[in-house]
C-alpha positions as CSV (number, residue, x, y, z in Angstrom):
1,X,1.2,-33.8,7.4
2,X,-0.1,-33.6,10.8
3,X,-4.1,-33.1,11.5
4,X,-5.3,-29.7,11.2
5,X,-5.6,-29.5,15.3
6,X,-3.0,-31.2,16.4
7,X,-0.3,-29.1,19.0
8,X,3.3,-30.4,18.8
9,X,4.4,-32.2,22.2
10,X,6.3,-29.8,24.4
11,X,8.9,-31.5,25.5
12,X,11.3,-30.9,28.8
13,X,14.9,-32.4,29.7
14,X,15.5,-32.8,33.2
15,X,17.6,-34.4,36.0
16,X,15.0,-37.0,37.8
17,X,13.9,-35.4,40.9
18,X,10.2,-36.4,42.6
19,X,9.0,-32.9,43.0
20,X,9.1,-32.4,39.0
21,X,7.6,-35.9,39.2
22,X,4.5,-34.9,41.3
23,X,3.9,-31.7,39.6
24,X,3.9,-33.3,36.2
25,X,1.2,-36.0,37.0
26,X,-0.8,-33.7,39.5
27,X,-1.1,-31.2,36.4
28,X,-2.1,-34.0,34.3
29,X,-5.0,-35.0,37.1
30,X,-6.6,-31.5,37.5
31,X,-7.3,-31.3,33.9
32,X,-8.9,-34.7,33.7
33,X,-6.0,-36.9,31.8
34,X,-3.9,-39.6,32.5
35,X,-0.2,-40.4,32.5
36,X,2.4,-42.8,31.3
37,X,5.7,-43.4,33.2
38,X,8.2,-45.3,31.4
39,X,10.6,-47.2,33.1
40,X,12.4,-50.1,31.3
41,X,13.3,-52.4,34.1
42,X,11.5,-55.1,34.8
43,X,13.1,-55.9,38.3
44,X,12.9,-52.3,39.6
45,X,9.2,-51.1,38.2
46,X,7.1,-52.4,41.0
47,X,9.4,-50.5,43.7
48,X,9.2,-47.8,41.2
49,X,5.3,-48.0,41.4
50,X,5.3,-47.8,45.2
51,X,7.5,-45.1,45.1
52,X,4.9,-43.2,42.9
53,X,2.0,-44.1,44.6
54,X,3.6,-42.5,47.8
55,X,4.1,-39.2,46.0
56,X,0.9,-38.8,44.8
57,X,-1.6,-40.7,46.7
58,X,-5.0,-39.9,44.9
59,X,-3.7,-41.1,41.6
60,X,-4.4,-44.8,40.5
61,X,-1.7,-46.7,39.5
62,X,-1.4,-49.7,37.2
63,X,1.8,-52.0,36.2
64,X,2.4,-53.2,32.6
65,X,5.6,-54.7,31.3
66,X,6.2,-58.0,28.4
67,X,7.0,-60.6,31.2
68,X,3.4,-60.3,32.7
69,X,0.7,-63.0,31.7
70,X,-1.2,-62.2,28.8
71,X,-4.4,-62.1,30.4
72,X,-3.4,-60.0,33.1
73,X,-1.4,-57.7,30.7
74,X,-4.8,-56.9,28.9
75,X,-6.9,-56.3,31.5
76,X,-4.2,-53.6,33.0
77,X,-4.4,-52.6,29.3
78,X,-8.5,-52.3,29.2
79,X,-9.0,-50.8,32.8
80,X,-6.8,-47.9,31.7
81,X,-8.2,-47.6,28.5
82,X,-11.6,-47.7,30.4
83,X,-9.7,-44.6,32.5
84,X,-10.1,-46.6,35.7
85,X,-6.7,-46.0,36.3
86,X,-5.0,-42.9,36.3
87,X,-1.4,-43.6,35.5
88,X,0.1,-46.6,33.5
89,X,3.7,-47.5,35.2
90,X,5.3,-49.5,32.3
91,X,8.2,-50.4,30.0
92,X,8.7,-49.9,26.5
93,X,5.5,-52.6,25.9
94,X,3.7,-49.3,24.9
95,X,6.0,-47.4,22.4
96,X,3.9,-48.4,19.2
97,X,0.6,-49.0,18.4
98,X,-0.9,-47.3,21.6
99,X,-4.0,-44.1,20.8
100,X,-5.2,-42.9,23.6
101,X,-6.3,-39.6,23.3
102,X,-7.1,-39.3,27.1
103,X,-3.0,-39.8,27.8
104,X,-1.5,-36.4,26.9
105,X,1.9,-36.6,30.0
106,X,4.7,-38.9,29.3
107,X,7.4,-39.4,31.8
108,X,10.6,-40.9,30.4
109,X,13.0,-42.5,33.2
110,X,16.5,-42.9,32.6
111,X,16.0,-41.1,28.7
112,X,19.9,-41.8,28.4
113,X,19.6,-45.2,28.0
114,X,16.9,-44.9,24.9
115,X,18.3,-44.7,21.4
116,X,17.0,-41.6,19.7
117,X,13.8,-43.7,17.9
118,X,12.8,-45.5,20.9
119,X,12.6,-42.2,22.8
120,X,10.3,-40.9,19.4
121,X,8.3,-43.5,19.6
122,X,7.4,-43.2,23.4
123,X,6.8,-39.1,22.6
124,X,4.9,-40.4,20.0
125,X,2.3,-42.5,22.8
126,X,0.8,-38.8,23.8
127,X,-0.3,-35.3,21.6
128,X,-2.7,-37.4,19.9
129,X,-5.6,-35.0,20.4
130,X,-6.4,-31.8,20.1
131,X,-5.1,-31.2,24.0
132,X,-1.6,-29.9,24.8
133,X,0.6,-32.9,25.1
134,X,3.9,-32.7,27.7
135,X,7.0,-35.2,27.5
136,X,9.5,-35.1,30.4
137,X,12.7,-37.0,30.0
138,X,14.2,-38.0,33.1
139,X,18.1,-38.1,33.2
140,X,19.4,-40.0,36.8
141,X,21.6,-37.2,38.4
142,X,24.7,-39.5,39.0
143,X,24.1,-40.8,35.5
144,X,27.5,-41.0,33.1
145,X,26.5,-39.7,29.8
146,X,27.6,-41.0,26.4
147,X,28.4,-38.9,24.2
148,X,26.5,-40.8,21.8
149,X,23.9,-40.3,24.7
150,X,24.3,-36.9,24.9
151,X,23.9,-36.2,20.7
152,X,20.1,-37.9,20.9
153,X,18.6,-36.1,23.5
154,X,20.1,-32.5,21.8
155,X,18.6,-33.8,18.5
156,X,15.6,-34.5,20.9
157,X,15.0,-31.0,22.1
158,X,15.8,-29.6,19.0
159,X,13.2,-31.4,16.7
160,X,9.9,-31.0,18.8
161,X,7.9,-29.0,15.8
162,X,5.2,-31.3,14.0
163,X,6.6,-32.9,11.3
164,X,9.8,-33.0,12.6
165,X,10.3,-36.9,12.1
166,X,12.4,-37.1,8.9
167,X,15.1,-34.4,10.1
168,X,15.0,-37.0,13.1
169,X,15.5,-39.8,11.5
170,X,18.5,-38.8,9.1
171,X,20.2,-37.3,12.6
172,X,19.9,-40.4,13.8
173,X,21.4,-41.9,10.8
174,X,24.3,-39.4,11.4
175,X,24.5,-40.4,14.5
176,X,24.9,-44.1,14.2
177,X,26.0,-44.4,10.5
178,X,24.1,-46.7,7.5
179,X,23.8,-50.3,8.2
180,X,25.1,-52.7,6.0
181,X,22.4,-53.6,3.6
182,X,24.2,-56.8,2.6
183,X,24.4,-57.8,6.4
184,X,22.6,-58.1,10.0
185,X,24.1,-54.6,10.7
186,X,22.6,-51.9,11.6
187,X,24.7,-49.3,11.9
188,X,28.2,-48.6,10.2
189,X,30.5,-46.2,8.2
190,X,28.3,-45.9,4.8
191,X,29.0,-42.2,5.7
192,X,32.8,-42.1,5.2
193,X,32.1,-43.1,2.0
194,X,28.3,-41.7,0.6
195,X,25.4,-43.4,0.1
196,X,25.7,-43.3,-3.9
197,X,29.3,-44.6,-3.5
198,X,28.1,-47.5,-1.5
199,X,25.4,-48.7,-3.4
200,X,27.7,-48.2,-6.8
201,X,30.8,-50.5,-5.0
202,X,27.3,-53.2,-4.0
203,X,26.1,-53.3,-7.1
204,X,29.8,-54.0,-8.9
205,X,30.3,-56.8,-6.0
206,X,27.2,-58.5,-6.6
207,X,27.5,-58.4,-10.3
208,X,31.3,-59.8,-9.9
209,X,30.0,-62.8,-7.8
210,X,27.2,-63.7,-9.8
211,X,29.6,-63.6,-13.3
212,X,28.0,-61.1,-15.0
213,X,30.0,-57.6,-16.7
214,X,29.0,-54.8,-15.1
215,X,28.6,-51.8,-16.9
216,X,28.7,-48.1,-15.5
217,X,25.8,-45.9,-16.2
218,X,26.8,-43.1,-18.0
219,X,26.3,-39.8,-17.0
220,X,26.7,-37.2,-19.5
221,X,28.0,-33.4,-18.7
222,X,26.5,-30.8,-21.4
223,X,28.4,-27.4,-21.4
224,X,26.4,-25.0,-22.7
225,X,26.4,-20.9,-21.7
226,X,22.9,-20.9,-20.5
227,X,21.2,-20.2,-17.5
228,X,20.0,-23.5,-16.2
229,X,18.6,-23.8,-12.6
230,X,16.2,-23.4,-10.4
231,X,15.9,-19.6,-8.8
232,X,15.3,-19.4,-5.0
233,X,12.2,-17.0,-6.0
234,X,10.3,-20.0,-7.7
235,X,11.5,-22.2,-5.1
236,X,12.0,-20.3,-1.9
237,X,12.8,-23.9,0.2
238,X,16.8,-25.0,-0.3
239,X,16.4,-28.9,1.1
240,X,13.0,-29.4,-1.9
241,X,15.4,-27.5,-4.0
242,X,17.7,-29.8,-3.7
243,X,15.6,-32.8,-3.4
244,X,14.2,-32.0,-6.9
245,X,17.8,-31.9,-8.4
246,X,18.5,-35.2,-7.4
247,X,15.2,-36.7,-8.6
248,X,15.6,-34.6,-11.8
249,X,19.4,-36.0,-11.8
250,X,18.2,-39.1,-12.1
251,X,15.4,-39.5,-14.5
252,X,16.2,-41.4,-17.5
253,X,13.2,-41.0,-20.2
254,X,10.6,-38.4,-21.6
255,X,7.3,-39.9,-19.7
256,X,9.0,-39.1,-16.8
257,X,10.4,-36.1,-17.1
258,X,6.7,-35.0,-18.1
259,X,5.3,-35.9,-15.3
260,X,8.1,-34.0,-13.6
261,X,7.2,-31.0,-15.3
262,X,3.5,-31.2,-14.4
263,X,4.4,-31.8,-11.0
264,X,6.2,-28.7,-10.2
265,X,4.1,-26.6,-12.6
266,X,1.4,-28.0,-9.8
267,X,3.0,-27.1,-7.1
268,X,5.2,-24.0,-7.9
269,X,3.1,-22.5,-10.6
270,X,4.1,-21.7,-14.2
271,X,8.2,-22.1,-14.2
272,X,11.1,-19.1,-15.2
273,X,13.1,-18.9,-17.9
274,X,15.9,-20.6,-16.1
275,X,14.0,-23.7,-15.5
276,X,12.9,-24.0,-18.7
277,X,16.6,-24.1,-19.8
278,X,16.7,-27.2,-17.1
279,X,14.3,-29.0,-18.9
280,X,15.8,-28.6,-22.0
281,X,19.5,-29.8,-20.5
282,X,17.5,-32.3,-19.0
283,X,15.8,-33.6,-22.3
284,X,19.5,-33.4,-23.9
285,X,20.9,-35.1,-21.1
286,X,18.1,-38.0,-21.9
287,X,18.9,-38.5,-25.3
288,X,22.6,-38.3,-24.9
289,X,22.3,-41.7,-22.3
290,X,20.6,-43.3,-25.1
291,X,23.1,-43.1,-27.4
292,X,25.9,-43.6,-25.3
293,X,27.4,-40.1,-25.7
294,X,29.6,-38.9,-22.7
295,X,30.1,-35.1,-23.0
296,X,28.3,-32.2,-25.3
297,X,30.4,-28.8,-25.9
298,X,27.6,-26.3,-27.2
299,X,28.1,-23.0,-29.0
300,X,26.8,-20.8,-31.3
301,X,29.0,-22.5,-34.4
302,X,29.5,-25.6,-32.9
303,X,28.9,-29.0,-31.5
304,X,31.6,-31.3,-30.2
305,X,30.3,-34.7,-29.0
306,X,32.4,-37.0,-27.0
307,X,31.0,-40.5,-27.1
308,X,31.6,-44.0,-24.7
309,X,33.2,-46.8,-25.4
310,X,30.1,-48.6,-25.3
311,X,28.2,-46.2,-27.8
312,X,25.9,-47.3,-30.6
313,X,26.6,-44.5,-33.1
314,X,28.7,-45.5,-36.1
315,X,30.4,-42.7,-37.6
316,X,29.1,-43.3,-40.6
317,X,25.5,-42.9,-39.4
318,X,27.2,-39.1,-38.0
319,X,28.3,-38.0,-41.5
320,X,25.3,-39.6,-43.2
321,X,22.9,-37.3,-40.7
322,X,25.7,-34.2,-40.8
323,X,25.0,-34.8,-44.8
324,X,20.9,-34.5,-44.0
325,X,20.8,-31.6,-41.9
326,X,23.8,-29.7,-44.3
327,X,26.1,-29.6,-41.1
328,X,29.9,-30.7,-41.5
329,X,31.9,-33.2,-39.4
330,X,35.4,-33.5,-37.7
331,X,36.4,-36.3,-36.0
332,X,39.1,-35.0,-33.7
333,X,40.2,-38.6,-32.1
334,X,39.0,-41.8,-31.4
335,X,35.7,-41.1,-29.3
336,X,35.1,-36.9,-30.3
337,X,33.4,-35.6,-33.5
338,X,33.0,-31.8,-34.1
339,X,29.8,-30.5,-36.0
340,X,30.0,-27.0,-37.1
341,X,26.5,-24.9,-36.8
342,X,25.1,-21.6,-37.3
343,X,23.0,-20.5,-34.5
344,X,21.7,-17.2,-33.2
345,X,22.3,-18.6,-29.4
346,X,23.5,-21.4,-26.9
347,X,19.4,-22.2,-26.6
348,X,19.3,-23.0,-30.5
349,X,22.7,-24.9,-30.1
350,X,21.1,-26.9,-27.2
351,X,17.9,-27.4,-29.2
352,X,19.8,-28.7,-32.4
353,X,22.1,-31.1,-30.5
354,X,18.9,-32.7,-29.2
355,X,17.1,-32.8,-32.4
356,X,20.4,-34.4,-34.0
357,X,20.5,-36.8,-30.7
358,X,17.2,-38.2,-31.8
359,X,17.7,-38.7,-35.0
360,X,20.7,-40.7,-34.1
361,X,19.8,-44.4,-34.3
């Protein structure tokens, strides 16, 4: 969350061209700020520099790149800190760890050749006041744009808002695909196969090549005529909406699931019917990993329960509950037992299947 009075950078895209140059550091002058120009190349900046100077000769100008001694490096540094100078000429060297509240105009040479973080980053070096903050991103007119190129400075100048940096970042995962976490990689094609997928195939080759049996987490699928979701009039946003499906998705005991509750009772207020029925699928769903059991058919008159292969239940400890609670048992194969109920609707069905869960072992 940004603070209260900060302004989101505006932010412009523009063939290079001196007069747009000049205008954007004159503007910067005549309301008392000062400038950074980013160009990355060492061997060019100080003709650069000089070319600067000439456009706009009240301004002071300062070099900073990494290849300059250290000493002299931080005095460049402290003088325009100190606002004895009024533009900083300069490479990357400044794209993280830089506040300067004073410095609200960034100019971006040759933005094509920045990936789509770096470019963030370097945004990131002004706005950090209260003052309107300008970014200009300088393309070289004869300049032969990637398409790669051409996706990060779109994704650019479409994510300027404040707070923008996470729809950022998973663009720019898009655009360059999931490293290898296994590897020196950094990009890849984790894409072409999901994220979930990936880590599922990592986690059976690891446990392959250190010996051990690797075991599938179960994940059980309850079928039960009940509303069960989340309404877009609790929960107006679609990407939380999601988000809390997946965390929900993946909780795996009670505590949790409390604290899950409390959660979005806190933030969304008392919840609806419907999401109430989540919990209690949830809360089935919770039990039913416990106990190994794969599938749950509820209705009104019955139960059918379709258990793993790695399942703890005997069926004897089935018929000896089934006996207890006055319920009678099928076993229709192998792995599938039948319970028959009397119930006034799917909600009691749901609730007795997760009181006979518990009581399982």
């Amino acid at each position: 969350t940004p603070p209260e009075d900060r302004l989101a950078i505006q932010t412009y895209l523009t063939p290079y061209d001196e007069a747009t140059v000049r205008d954007a550091i004159e503007k910067e002058l005549e309301r008392g700020g000062q400038v950074f120009f980013v160009h990355n190349r060492v061997r060019t900046i100080e003709t650069i520099a000089e070319r600067l100077r000439r456009l706009v000769p009240r301004a002071r100008f300062a070099v900073a790149h990494g290849q300059m001694h250290g000493d002299d490096l931080e005095d460049t540094m402290m003088r325009f800190l100190k606002r004895e100078t009024d533009v900083l000429v300069c490479t990357t060297i400044i794209e993280s760890g830089l506040d300067i509240p004073s410095t609200n105009t960034i100019i971006i040479n040759e933005a094509d050749n920045f990936g789509l973080s770096q470019i963030y980053q370097l945004r990131g070096r002004v706005g950090r006041s209260s003052e309107n903050a300008y970014a200009y991103l300088l393309v070289s007119k004869d300049a032969m744009m990637t398409r790669q190129a051409e996706k990060r400075l779109k994704a650019l100048m479409d994510f300027t808002q404040l707070g923008a940096g996470i729809h950022l970042a998973m663009h720019d995962l898009k655009i360059r695909g999931g490293g290898n976490i296994l590897g020196f990689s950094q990009t890849g094609h984790i894409s072409a196969i999901g994220y979930e997928l990936y880590l599922k195939l990592t986690e059976e080759a690891i446990a392959e090549l250190k010996g051990e049996e690797h075991h599938e987490e179960i994940n059980p699928e309850i079928n039960v005529d009940i509303p069960a979701y989340i309404p877009a009039e609790y929960m107006s946003d679609i990407d939380v909406r999601l988000n809390i499906y997946r965390r929900l998705s993946g909780i795996n005991d009670q505590e949790d699931l409390e604290i899950m509750k409390e959660e979005m009772r806190d933030r969304f207020g008392p919840p609806r019917p419907e999401v109430l029925n989540l919990f209690s699928v949830m809360e089935t769903r919770i039990e039913m990993k416990k106990k190994g059991i794969t599938r749950l058919d509820a209705s009104r008159a019955s139960l059918v329960l379709t258990f793993s292969g790695r399942t703890m239940v005997k069926p004897g400890e089935l018929v000896r509950l089934a006996e207890k609670r006055r319920l009678k048992v099928q076993f229709l194969d192998g792995n599938r037992a039948k319970m028959s109920i009397q119930k006034q609707s799917a909600i009691d069905a749901l609730a007795e299947a997760k009181v006979i869960f518990r009581d399982l072992g």
